[in-house]
C-alpha positions in Angstrom: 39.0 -20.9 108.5 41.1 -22.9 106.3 43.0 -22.1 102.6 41.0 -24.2 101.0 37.7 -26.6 101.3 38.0 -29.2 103.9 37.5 -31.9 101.3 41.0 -30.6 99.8 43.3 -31.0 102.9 45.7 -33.8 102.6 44.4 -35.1 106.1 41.2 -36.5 104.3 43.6 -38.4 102.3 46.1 -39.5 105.0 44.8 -38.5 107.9 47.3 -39.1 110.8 49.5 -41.2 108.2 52.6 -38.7 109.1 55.0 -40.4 106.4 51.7 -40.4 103.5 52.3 -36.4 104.5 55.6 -36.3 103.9 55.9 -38.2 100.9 53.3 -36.0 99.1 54.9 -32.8 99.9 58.3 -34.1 98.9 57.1 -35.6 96.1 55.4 -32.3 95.0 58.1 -30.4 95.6 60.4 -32.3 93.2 58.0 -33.3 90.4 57.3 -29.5 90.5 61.3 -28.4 90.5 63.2 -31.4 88.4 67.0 -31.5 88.1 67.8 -29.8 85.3 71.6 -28.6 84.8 72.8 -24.8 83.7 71.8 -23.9 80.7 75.1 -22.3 78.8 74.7 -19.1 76.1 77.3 -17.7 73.8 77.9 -13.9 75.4 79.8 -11.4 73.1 81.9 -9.3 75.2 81.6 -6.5 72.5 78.1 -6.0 74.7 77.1 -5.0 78.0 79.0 -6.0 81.0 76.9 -5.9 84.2 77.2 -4.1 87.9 77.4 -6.2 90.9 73.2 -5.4 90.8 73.1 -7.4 88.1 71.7 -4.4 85.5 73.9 -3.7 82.3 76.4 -1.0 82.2 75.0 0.7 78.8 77.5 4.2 78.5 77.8 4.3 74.4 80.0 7.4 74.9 82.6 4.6 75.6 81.3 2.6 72.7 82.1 5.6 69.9 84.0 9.0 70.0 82.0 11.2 68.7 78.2 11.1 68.8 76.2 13.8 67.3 73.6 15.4 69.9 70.0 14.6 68.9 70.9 11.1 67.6 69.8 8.0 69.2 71.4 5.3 70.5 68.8 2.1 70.5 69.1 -1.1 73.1 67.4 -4.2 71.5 66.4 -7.4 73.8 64.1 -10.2 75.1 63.2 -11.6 78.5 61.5 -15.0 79.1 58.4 -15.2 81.3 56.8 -18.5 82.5 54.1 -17.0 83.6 52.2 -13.3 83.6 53.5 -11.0 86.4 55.4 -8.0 86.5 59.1 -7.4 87.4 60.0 -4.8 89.3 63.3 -3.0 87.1 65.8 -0.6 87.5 67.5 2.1 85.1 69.9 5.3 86.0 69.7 7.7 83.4 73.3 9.2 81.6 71.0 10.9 79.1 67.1 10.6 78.3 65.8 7.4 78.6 62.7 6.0 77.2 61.7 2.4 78.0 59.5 0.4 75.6 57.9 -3.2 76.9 56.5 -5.3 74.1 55.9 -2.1 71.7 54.5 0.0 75.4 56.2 2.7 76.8 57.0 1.5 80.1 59.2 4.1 81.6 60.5 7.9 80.5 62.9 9.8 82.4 62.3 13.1 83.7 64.7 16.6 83.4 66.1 15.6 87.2 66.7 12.2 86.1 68.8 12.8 83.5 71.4 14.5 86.0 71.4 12.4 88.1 73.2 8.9 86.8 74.0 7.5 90.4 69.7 7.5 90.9 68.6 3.9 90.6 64.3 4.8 88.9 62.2 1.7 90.0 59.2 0.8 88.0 57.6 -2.4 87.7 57.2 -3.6 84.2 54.6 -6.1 83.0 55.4 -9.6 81.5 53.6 -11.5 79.0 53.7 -15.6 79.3 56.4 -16.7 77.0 59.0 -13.9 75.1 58.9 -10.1 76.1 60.6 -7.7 73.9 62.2 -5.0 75.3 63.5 -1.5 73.4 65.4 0.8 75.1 65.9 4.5 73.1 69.0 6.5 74.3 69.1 10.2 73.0 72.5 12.0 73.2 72.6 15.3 74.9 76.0 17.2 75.7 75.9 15.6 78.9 76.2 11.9 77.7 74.4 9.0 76.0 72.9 5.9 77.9 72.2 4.5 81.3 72.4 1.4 83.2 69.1 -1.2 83.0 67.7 -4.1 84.2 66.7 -6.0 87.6 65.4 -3.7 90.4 65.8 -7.3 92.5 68.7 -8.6 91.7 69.2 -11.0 94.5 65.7 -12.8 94.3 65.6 -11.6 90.7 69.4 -11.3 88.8 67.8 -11.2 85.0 69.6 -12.1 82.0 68.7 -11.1 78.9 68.4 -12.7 75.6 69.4 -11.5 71.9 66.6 -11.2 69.8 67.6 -11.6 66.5 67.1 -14.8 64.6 70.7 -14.1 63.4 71.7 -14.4 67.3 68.9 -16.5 68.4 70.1 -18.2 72.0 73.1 -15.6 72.7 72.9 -14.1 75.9 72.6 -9.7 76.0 71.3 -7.2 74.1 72.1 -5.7 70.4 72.5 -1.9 70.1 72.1 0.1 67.2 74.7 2.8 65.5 73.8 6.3 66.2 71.0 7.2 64.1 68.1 9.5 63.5 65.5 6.8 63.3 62.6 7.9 65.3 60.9 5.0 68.0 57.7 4.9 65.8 59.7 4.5 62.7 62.0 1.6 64.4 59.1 -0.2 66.3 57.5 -0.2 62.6 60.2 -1.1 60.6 63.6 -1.6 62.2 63.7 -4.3 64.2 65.5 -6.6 62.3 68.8 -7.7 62.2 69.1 -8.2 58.3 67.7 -5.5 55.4 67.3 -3.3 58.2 66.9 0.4 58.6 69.6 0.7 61.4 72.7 -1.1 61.9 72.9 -3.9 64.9 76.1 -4.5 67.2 78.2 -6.2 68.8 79.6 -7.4 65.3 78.5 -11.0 64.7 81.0 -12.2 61.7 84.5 -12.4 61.4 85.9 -10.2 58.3 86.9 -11.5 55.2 90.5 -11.0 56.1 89.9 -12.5 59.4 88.3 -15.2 57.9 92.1 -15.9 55.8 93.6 -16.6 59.1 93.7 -20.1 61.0 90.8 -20.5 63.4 93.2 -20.8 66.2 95.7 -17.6 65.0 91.8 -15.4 65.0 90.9 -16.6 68.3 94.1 -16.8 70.1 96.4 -14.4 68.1 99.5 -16.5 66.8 102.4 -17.0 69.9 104.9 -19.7 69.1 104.5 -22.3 71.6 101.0 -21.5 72.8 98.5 -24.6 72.5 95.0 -24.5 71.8 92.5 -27.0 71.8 89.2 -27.3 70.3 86.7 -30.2 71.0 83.2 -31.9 69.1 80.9 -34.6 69.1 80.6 -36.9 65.9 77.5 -39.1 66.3 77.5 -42.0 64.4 73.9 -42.9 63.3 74.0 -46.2 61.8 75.4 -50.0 63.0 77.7 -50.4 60.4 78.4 -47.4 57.8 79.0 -47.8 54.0 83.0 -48.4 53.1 85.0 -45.2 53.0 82.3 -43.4 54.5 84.9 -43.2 57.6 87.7 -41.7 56.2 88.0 -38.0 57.1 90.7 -35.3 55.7 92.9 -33.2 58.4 94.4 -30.3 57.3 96.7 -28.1 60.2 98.9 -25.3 60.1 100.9 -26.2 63.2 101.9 -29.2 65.3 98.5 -31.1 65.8 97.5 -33.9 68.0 93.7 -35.6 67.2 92.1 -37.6 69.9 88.8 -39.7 69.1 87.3 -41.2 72.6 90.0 -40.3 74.2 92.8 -42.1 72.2 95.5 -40.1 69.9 94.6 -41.2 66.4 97.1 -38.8 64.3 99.9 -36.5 65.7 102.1 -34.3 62.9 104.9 -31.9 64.7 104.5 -29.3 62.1 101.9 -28.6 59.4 100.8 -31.2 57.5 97.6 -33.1 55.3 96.3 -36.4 55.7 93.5 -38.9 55.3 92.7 -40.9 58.2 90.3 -43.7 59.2 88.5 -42.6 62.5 87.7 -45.6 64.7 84.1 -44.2 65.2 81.7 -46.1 67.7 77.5 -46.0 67.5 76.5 -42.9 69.3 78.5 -40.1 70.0 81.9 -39.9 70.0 84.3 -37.1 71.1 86.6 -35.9 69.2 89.2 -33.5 70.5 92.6 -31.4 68.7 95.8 -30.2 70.7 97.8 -27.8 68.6 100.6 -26.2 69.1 101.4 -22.8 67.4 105.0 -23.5 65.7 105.4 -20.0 64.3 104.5 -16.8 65.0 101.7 -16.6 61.5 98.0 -15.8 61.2 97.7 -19.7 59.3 97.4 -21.6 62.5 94.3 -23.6 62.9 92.7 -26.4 61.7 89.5 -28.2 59.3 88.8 -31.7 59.7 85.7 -33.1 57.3 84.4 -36.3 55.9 85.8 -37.2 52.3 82.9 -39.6 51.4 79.7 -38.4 50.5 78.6 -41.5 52.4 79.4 -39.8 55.6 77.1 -37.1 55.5 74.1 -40.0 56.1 76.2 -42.1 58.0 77.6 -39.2 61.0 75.6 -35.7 62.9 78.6 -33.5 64.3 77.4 -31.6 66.7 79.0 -29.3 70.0 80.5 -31.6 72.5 77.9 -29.9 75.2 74.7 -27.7 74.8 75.6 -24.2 74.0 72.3 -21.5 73.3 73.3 -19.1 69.8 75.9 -21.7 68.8 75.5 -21.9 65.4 78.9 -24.0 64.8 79.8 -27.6 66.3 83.1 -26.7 67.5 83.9 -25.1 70.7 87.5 -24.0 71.5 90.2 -23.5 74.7 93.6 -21.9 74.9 95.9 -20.7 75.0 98.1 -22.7 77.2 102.1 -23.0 77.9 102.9 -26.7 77.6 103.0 -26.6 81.5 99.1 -25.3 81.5 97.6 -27.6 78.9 94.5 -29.5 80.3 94.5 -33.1 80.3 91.4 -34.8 78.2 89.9 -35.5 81.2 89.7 -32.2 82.3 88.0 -31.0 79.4 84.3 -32.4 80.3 84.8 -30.8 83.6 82.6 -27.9 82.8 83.0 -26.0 86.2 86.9 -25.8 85.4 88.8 -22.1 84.6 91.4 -23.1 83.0 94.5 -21.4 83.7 96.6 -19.8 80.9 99.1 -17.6 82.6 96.7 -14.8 82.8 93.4 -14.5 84.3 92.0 -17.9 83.2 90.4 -19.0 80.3 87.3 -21.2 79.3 85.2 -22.3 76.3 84.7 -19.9 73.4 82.8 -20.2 69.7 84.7 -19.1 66.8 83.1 -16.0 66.6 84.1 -12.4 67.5 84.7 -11.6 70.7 82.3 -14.4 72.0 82.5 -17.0 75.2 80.4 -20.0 76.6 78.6 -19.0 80.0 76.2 -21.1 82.1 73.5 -19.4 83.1 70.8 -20.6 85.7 67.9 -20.5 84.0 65.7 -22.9 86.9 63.2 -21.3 88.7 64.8 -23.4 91.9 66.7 -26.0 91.3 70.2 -25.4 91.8 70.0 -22.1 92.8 71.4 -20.9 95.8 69.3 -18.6 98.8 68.3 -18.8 102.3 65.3 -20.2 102.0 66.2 -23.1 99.8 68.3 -24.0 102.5 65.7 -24.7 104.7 63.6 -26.4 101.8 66.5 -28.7 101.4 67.2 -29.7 104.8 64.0 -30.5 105.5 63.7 -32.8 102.3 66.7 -34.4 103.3 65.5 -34.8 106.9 62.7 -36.7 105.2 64.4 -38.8 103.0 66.7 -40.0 105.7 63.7 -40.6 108.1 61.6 -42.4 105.0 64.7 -44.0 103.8 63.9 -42.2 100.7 67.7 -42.6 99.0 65.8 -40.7 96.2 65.0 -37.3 97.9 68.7 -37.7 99.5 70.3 -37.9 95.9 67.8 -35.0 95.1 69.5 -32.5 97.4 73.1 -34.2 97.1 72.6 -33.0 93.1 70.8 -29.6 93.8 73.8 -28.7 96.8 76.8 -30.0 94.2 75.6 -28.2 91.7 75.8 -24.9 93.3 79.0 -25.6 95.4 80.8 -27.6 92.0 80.8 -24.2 90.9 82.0 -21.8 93.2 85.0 -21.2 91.7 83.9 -20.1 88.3 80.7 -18.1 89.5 83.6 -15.6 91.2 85.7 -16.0 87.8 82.6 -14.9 85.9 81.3 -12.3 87.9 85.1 -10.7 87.6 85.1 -11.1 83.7 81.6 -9.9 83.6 80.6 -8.1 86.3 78.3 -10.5 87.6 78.3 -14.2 87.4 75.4 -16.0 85.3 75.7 -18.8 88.2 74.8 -18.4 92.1 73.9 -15.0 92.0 74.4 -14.7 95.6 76.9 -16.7 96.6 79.1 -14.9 94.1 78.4 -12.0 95.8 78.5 -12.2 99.5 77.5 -9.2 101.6 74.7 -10.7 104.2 74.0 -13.6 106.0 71.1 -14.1 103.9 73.6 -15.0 101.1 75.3 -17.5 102.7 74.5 -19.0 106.3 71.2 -21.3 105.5 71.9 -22.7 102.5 75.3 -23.2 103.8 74.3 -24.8 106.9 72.4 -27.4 104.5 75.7 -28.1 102.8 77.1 -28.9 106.0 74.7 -31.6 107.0 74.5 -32.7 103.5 78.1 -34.3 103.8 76.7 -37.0 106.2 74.8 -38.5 103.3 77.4 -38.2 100.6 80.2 -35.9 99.4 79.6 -32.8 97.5 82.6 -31.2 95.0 83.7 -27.8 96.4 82.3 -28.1 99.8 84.4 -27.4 102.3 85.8 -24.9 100.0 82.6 -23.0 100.3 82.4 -23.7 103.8 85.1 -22.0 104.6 84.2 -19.2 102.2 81.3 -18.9 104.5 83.2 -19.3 108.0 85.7 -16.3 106.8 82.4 -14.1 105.7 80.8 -14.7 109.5 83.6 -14.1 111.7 85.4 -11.4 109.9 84.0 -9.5 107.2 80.0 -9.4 108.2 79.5 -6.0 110.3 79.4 -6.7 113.9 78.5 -4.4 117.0 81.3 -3.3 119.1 79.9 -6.6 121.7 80.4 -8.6 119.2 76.7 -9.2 117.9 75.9 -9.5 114.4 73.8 -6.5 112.2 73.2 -5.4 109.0 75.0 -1.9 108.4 74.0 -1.7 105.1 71.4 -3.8 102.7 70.3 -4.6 99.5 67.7 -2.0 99.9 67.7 1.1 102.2 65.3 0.4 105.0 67.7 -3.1 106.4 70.7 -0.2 107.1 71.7 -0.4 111.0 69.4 -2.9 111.8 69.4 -6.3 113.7 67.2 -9.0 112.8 65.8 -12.2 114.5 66.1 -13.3 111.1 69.9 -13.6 111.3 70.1 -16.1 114.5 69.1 -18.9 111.5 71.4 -17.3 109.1 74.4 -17.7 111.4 74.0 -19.9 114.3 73.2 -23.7 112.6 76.1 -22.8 110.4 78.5 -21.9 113.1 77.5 -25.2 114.8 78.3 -27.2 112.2 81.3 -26.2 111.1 82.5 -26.2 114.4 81.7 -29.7 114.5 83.4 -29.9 110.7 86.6 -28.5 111.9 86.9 -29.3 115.3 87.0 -25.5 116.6 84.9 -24.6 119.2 85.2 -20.7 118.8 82.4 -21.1 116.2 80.2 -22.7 118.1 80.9 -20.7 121.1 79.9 -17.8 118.4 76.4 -19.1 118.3 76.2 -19.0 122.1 77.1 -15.7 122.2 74.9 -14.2 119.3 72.0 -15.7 120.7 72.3 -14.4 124.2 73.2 -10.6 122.5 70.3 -11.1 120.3 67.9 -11.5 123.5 69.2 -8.1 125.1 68.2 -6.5 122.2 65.1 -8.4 121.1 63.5 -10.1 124.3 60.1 -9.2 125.2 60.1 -10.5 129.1 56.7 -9.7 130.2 55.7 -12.2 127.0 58.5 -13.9 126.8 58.6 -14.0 123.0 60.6 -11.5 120.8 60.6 -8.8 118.9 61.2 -9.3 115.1 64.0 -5.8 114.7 66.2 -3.4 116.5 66.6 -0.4 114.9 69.7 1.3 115.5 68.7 4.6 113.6 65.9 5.1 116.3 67.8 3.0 119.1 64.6 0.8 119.8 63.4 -2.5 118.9 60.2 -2.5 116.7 58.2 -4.6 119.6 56.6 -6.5 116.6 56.5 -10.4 117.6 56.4 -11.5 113.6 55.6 -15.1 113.7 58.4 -16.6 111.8 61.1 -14.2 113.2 60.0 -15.5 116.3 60.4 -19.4 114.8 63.8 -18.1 113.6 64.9 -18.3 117.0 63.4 -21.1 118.3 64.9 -23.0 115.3 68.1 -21.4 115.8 67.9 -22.3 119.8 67.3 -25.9 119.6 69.9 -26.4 116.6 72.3 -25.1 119.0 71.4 -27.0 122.2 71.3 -30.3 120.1 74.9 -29.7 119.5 75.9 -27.7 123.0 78.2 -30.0 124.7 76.8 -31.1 127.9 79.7 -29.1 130.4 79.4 -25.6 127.8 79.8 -23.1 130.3 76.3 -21.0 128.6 73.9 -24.8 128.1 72.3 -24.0 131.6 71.6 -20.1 130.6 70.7 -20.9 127.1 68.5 -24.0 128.6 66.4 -21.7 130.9 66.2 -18.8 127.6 64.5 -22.1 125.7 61.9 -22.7 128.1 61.2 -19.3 128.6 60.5 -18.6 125.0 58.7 -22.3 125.1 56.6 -21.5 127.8 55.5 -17.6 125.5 55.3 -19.7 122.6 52.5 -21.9 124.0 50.1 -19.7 125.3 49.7 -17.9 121.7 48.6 -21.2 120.1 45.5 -20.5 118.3 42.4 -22.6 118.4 43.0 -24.5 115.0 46.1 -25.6 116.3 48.4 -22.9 114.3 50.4 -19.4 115.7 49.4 -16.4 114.0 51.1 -14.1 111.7 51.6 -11.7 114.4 51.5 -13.6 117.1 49.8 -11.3 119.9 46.7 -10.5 117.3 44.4 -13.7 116.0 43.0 -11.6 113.8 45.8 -11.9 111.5 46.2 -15.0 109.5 47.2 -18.4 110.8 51.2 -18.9 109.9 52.0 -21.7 108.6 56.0 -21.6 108.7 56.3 -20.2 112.1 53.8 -23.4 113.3 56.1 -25.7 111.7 59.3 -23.9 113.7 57.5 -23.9 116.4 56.4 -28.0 116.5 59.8 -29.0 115.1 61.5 -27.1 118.5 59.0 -28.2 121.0 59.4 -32.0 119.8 63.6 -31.4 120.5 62.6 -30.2 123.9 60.7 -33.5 124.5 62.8 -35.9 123.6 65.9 -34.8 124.6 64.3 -33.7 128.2 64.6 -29.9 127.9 61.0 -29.6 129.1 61.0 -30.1 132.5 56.5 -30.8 131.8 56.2 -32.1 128.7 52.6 -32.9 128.7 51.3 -29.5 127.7 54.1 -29.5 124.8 53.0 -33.1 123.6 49.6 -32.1 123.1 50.5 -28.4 121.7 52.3 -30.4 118.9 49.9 -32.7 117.8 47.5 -30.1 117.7 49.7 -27.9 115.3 50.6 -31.0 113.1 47.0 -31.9 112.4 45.7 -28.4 112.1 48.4 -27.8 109.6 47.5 -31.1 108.0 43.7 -29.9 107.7 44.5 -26.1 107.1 47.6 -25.6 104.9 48.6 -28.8 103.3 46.0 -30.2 100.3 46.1 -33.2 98.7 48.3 -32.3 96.2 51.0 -31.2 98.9 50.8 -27.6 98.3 51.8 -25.5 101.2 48.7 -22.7 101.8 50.0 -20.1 104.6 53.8 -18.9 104.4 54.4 -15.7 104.7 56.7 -14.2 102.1 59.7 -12.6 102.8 59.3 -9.5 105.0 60.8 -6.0 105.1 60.0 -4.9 109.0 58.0 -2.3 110.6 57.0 -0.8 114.1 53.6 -1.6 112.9 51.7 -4.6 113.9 49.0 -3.7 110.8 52.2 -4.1 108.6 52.8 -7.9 109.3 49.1 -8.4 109.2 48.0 -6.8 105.9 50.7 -5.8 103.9 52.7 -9.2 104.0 50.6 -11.7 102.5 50.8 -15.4 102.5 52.4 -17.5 99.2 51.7 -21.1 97.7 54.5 -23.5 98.2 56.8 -20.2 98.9 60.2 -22.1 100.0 60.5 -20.3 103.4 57.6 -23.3 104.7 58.2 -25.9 102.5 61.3 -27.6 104.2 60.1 -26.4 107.8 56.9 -28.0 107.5 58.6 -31.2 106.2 60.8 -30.9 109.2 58.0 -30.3 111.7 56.2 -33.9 110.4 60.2 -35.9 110.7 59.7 -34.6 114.3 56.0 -35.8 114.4 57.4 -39.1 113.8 60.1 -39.2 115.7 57.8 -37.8 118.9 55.2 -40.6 117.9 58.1 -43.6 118.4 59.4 -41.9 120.9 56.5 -41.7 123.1 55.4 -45.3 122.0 59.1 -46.6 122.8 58.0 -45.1 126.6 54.9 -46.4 127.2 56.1 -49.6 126.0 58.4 -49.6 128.7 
């Protein structure tokens, strides 16, 4: 029984046309996901910052001193939603809590709640397609005011949330009202507004009149003699040739100023100073760029630069120098810098960059209270950074290089850089913030989910090109594996703790992929064969633990709180370590004193692996019981491993393997891959249980989920390369 009607399946459009397969999955795939870069928000710090689970930190006895009891406090914000689902969220309770979700109640806290702060209440809130308002009502009581809100997922799921004030529009995080008396029903009716409303709305959004006296530079930066700051636009010119005049602009500075247009110094002045210049302004955009220097310690320093002909306002758009969300200015600013710190032009455009200043870094800000440029990703894949994408990615690079598809290549080269590129600033950011906007999990190692698989793609990535912050990250990784993730006392790698209760003192079939490809290749990277000798080790550990002889497959957990594996063969655990097996015998050397053991392990699991091949062609989703659904992921493991073993003479009778793979690829072809390349049958990702019924009805399959996207692709690269291979033999 297929996903769909026969007539659907991409064989009936390729039939065995292995590459015609490939090319409409990967095509799919990046039609569906295209490359779009961060998208970067003004954030006021006078908000929320968040926890390392991603939810906001809302205490506003912190915010004011005194707060009468009875009042409310009010938390104002909007989510975006591609699509209708619901989001499963989080909130801890300092005080009474009431949730409201587009005008609903959504949550209320209880009498034990409210005592108990460190209690993270799940509930799953519903989204509308397109903007979903959120109001959150705080009452004080004697024992505080507030809580802490937001994702109850944050590592598939770190939200962000969005001001929702026209006044604000784009700016990431949520307003809060003063204390008030203002009932929900009276609010909900008639206060949410920014302007002419019924309750005042922070953080504060406009300078003060006094602050607006003061220099831009002297209000942003303070005024320090010596200190430079720089601020940066983009003038576009609009027409060919502009009327006379019409590019002559007046400079006024308090402070030694230096003004670059296109990267040339066009005026410099060592003190304050007034002048009229001619700016040599191209078609298109130009950028135009101020260094200055405070001279003396007054609040004057800063800067205006504007057109004097009335001609220019036709002839020139200024507009920021990069897209910034809530930025209702053209001018974004950096500083402040000793003269040793100062960043060269250059450096400027390099948007990944923290700038050092002599104190804990610096980056772009808005002239604005309190306020900073962040990227945020904002893609529902592209560029972001999880296990599974790993193996997506691999396996569309695996087919680009087997197609001689450059394109998908330069696909995964962007999507890979883009995350590494910036490693550095996501850990800046999540210190300033609490949690970075950017690589949510690699920000925040604390599994091998976080960090092996998608690093593992990185690593093979760098035969096809280089990536900026690579082996930075790599070795980021390398430290995390072998000395900071939990290890039994033999060495074997286990989860102590998780993201949520039930992974505590557990070991996972899982983690062989998470770790062992990695190890292997940054052995081969660095030339040190302790990593790879690493991945020999775990996966002869993870058989005395998981091994189930008298099948010769394996379990999917041990559980070290009941000191017994679960005896559950899930499918794709099982296609973990297959995967995992292969990867590591494909870069063994040939005299490693554990290739014969790990050899014989192979062909044992081989040999189990064959006889639960289901009639269709496909393993099942528990792979002792047809009844449950055919698998598509673990199918694709499964034929990608098998096909090593052939060709590289692992299988000492490869006939039985030959046909075992053939049959898989063309039952997947006719089962779980239409014509559109959609992928029907991956299961999504699992918890674990000592119950078969739980693999079977409780984890359902997904559309195009990315833990069977890249495998799959993978599987057909092997197809093809069995297919030549067995042709180059027969020839012979």
């Amino acid at each position: 029984m297929g996903y769909f009607d026969p007539n659907e399946s991409v064989f009936k459009k390729c039939q065995h046309d292995v590459e015609g397969t490939l090319e409409t999955i990967a095509q799919r795939y990046i039609g569906a996901n295209p490359p779009h870069p961060f998208v970067y928000r003004l954030h006021s710090r006078g908000g929320f910052a968040r926890l390392h689970d991603y939810r906001y930190i809302m205490n506003f006895q912190e915010k004011w001193d005194h707060i009468p009891n009875g009042s409310f406090v009010y938390a104002w914000g909007k989510l975006w939603s591609d699509q209708p689902t619901e989001l499963n969220l989080g909130v801890s309770c300092l005080s009474p809590v009431h949730v409201y979700i587009n005008r609903q109640r959504a949550f209320t806290s209880n009498i034990s709640d409210e005592v108990a702060p460190d209690r993270k209440n799940m509930f799953r809130g519903h989204m509308n397609k397109g903007w979903n308002e959120f109001v959150l009502q705080f009452e004080k009581t004697a024992n505080g005011c507030g809580g802490i809100f937001g994702t109850g997922s944050y590592k598939n799921f770190p939200l962000h949330f969005i001001s929702p004030t026209p006044e604000r529009d784009g700016q990431e995080g949520w307003v809060y009202s003063e204390p008030t008396t203002v009932g929900i029903e009276h609010l909900l009716a008639e206060g949410l507004q920014e302007s002419g409303g019924i309750v005042r709305w922070l953080p504060e959004l406009s300078w003060s009149a006094a602050e607006l006296q003061s220099g831009v530079f002297s209000r942003l930066y303070g005024a320090e003699a010596g200190r430079t700051a720089i601020a940066w636009t983009k003038v576009n010119q609009t027409r060919p040739t502009p009327a006379e005049g019409a590019s002559r602009w007046l400079v006024h500075h308090d402070g030694a100023l230096t003004l670059h247009v296109n990267g040339q110094a066009v005026y410099s002045a060592m003190g304050n100073g007034e002048a009229e210049i001619d700016l040599p302004f191209v078609f298109g955009d130009n950028d135009v760029v101020v260094y200055s220097t405070c001279t003396h310690q007054a609040n004057a320093w800063g800067f205006t630069l504007a057109p004097l002909s009335a001609d220019a306002h036709g002839a020139y758009t200024i507009r920021a120098p990069f897209a910034v969300e809530g930025l209702k200015d053209h001018w974004l600013y950096l500083g402040s810098f000793e003269e040793k710190q100062i960043p060269s032009l250059d450096q400027l455009a390099q948007l990944n960059l923290v700038h050092e200043d002599g104190r804990e870094g610096t980056y772009w800000r808005a002239d604005l209270p309190n306020t900073w440029v962040r990227p945020y990703l904002e893609n529902t894949l592209f560029a972001k950074w999880n296990y599974p994408l790993g193996v997506t990615l691999y396996g569309l690079m695996q087919t680009g290089a087997a197609l001689e598809r450059r394109d998908y290549i330069d696909y995964v080269l962007r999507h890979v850089e883009q995350s590494a590129s910036f490693d550095a600033y996501s850990l800046w950011d999540g210190k300033q913030y609490g949690a970075a906007g950017v690589n949510n999990q690699l920000a925040l190692i604390d599994s091998l989910d976080d960090c092996g698989s998608f690093g593992a793609t990185m690593l093979a990535a760098l035969a096809h090109g280089s990536i900026e912050g690579a082996e930075t990250v790599a070795a980021r990784i390398a430290d995390y594996i072998t000395r900071v993730q939990d290890r039994l006392p033999n060495g074997a790698l286990y989860r102590v703790r998780g993201s949520v209760d039930f992974m505590k003192d557990t070991l996972w079939c899982d983690d062989l992929y998470m770790s062992v490809p990695f190890l292997c290749r940054y052995s081969a990277l660095t030339g040190d064969p302790s990593y790879i000798n690493d991945a020999a080790n775990q996966i002869l550990l993870y058989k005395d633990y998981l091994y189930m002889p008298e099948l010769q497959i394996m379990s999917h957990v041990y559980d070290f709180k009941t000191d017994r594996p679960t005896e559950m063969p899930w499918g794709r655990g099982n296609g973990w370590v297959l995967f995992s097996l292969a990867e590591l015998l494909g870069a063994f050397p040939e005299t490693h004193e554990h290739r014969e053991t790990l050899l014989a392990f192979y062909r044992e699991l081989c040999a189990g692996y064959l006889r639960l091949q289901g009639t269709n062609g496909l393993w099942h989703q528990v792979l002792i019981d047809p009844e449950s659904y055919e698998e598509t992921s673990c199918t694709s493991m499964f034929i990608y491993a098998f096909t090593k073993g052939i060709r590289n003479g692992w299988l000492t009778e490869p006939d039985a393997y030959v046909q075992a793979v053939l049959k898989g690829w063309e039952g997947m072809t006719k089962i779980s891959i239409d014509k559109g390349g959609n992928i029907f049958g991956v299961c999504r990702g699992s918890g674990y249980s000592f119950s078969g019924r739980y693999y079977r009805d409780e984890l359902p399959w997904l559309l195009n989920d990315t833990h069977g996207i890249g495998i799959v692709m993978m599987a057909g690269v092997e197809v093809r390369c069995l297919q030549q291979f067995l042709k180059a033999g027969t020839a012979q």
